[in-house]
C-alpha positions in Angstrom: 170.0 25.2 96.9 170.0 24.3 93.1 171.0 21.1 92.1 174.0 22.1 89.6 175.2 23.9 93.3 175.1 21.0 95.1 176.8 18.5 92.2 179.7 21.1 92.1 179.8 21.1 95.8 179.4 17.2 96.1 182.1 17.0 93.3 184.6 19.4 95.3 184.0 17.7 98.3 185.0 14.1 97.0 188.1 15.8 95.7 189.1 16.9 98.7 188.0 13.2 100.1 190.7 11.9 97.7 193.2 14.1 98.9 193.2 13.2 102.3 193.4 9.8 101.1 196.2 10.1 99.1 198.1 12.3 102.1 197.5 10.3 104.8 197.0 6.6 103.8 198.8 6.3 100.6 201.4 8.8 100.8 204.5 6.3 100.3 202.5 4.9 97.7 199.7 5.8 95.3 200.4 9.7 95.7 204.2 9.3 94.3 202.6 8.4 90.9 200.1 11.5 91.3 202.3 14.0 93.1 205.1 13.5 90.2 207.1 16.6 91.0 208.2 15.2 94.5 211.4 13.5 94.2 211.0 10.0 95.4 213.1 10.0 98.2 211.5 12.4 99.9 208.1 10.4 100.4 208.9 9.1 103.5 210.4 11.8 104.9 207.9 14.2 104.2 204.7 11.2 105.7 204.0 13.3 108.6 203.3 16.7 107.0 201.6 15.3 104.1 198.8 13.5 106.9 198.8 16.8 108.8 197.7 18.7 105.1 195.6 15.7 104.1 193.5 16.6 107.4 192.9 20.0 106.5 191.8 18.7 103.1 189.2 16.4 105.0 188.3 19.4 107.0 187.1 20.9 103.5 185.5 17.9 102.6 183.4 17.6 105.8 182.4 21.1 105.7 181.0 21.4 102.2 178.8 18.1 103.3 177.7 19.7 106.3 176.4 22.7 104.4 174.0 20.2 102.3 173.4 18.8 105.1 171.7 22.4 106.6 167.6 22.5 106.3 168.0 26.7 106.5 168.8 27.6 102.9 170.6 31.2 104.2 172.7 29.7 106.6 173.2 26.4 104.2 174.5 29.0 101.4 176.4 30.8 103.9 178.8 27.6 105.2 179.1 26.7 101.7 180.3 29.7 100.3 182.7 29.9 104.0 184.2 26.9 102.7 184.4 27.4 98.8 186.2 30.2 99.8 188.7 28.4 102.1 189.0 25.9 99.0 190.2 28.5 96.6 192.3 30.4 98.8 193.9 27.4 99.2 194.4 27.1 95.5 195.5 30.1 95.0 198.6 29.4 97.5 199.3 26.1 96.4 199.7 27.3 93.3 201.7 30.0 94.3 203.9 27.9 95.5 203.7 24.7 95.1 202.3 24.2 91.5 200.2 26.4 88.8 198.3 23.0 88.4 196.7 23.6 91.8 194.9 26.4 90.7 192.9 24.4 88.3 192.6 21.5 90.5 191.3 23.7 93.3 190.7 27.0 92.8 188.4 26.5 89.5 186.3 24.6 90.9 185.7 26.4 93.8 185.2 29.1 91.7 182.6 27.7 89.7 180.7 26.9 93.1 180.8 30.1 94.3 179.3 31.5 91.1 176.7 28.8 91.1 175.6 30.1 94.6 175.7 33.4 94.0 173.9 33.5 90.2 172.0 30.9 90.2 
């Protein structure tokens, strides 16, 4: 795998770290000043499903690693792209409806990985 391919996947992975971070260790605290939308109040109320998507976020995370982890380069490219694909679906609907921002958070990225593996 090129190395631009893995520094966008390494990249897309460590955002996805920080997600689950911020969802399920510092949702009542750091994540009110980056998830500015969210009306305060509705922090804690809200602690359980926001560890339960900052999981899934993780899940990401761990399975764009593992592909760069993989010595077979066909089955390597194949769990990436698996996974960059999960990441901008997700994008997509998060920005459906959630927020547009989400789609350049997530989805570009993801995008630009899957061209990466594809192209280059």
């Amino acid at each position: 795998m090129p190395i631009l391919t893995k520094i966008i996947l390494v990249v897309i992975a460590l955002l996805h770290a920080y997600i689950l971070w911020l969802e399920m260790f510092a949702w009542t605290t750091r994540a009110k000043k980056v998830f500015k939308t969210i009306p305060e109040e509705l922090f804690e109320k809200t602690k359980v499903l926001a560890a339960n998507q900052g999981l899934y976020n993780g899940f990401l995370a761990a399975g764009l690693l593992w592909s760069l982890a993989i010595s077979d380069p066909i089955w390597s490219k194949n769990v990436a792209l698996f996974f960059l694909i999960c990441v901008f679906v997700a994008g997509i609907y998060g920005a459906a409806t959630a927020s547009k921002r989400i789609f350049y958070v997530q989805s570009v990225p993801a995008i630009l990985g899957i061209l990466s593996i594809i192209l280059i």
